[in-house]
N, C-alpha and C positions, 0 to 999 in steps of 0.2 A: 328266172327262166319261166315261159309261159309253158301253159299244158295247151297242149295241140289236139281240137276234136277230132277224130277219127269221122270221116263222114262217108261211108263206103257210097261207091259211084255205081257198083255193079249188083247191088242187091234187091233186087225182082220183090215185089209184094208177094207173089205166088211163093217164093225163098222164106220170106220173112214167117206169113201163114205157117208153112210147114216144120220151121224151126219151135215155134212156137208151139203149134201143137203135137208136137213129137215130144218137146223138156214138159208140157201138162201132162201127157201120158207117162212120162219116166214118172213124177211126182206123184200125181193117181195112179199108178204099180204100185209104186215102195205103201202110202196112206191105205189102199184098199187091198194090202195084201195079196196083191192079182197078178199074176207069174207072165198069165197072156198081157198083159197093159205092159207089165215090165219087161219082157223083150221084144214086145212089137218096137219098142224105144232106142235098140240098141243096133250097134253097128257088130258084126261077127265076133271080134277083138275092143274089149275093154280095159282101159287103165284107169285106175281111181289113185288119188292122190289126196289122200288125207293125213298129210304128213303137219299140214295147220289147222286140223283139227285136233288129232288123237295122234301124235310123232310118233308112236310106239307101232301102228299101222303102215305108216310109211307109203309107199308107191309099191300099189299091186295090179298084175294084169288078170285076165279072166278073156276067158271064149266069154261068151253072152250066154248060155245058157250055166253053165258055171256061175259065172256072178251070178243072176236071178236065183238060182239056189243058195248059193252062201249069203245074199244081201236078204232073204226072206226067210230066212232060218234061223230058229232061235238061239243064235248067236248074235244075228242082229236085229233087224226091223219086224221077222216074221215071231217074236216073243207075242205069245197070246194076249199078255196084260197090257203090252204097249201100247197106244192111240196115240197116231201120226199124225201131223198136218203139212206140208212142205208148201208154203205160197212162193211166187215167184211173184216180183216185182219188176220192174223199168226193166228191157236189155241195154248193152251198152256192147255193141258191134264191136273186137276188136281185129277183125279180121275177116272179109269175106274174099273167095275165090272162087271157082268155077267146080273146084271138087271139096275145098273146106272151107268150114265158118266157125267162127270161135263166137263165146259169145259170155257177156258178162253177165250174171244177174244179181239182183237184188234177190237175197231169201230173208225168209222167216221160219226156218224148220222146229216146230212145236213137236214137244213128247210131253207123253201124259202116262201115268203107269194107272192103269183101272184098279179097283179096289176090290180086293177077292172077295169071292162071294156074293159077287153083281154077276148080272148076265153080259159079260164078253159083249155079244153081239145087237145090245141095247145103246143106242144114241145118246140116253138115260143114264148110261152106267155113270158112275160116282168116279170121279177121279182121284186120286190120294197123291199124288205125289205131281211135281210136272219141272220141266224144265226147256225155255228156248232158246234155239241158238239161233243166233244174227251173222247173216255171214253172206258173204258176196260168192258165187257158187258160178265158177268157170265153166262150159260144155263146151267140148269140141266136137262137131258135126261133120259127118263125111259121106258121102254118097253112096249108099249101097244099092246097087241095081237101080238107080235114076231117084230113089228116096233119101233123104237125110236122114242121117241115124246118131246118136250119142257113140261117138270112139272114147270120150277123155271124160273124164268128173272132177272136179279140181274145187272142194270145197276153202274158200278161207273166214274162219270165224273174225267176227268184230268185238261178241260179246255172247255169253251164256250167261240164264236166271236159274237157278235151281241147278241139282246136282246130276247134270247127263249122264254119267257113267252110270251114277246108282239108280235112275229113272229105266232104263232101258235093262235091266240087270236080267238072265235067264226067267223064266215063271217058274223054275225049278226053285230057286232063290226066294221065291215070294215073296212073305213081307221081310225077310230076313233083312235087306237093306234099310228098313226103315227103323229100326232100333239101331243100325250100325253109323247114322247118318244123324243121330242125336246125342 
């Protein structure tokens, strides 16, 4: 059986542009901790679906300002000791419409847990702990008020280096995962 490229016929450069730079701006939210970056990004209504990443998470909706609080709160991305990197690679179109676009990508999402007792807010700061995940990172896009906006997040890992769970762990926790993790 051949694989069949997907060559969408009706996707505008003007489309492509703003897809793109709408999943940069989600990416630069979650890395620079920026609440306005991260829901300029979003469509009113969000599902994330990180059921192949963390199964225990499963499929969760959120309004958009919802998620931006529970997604940067130290339960998740918004842990002080954290340092984020989310790259996004090649798209891979698999769906474009007139009101939605799906869209594949290539990621690279790096965590880094900072070493207590560095200055947080130093480029400098010492990292102690890190770990990355490889993962092809689904968006679906849909029109809000003539803009594209992120409705769906649909992470799927390839591969993880280091221990994500224990990397990302509260600051309350501190070093405590790092004796637990040898």
């Amino acid at each position: 059986m051949a694989f069949e490229i997907y060559i969408p016929s009706n996707l505008t450069f003007q489309d492509y542009i703003a897809i793109s730079q709408c999943a940069r701006t989600l990416a630069d939210g979650y890395d620079r901790k920026d609440k306005a970056r991260l829901r300029a990004s979003l469509a009113p209504n969000v599902t994330v679906d990180y059921s192949a990443v963390v199964p225990a998470w499963g499929l969760m909706h959120y309004r958009a300002d919802d998620f931006v609080e529970n997604w940067l709160s130290p339960k998740h991305l918004g842990v002080k000791a954290l340092a984020t990197q989310h790259l996004l690679g090649m798209p891979y179109f698999q769906l474009v419409t007139e009101d939605e676009i799906v869209v594949e990508w290539q990621q690279l999402a790096s965590h880094g847990r900072r070493v207590v007792g560095e200055d947080f807010a130093s480029p400098m700061c010492k990292i102690g702990e890190s770990s990355d995940g490889r993962s092809w990172m689904r968006q679906t896009f849909v029109k809000v008020e003539g803009l594209w906006r992120i409705s769906v997040i649909r992470p799927e890992v390839i591969y993880h280096t280091g221990d994500f769970r224990n990397v990302g762990r509260s600051d309350e926790d501190g070093d405590a995962g790092l004796n637990a993790s040898k």
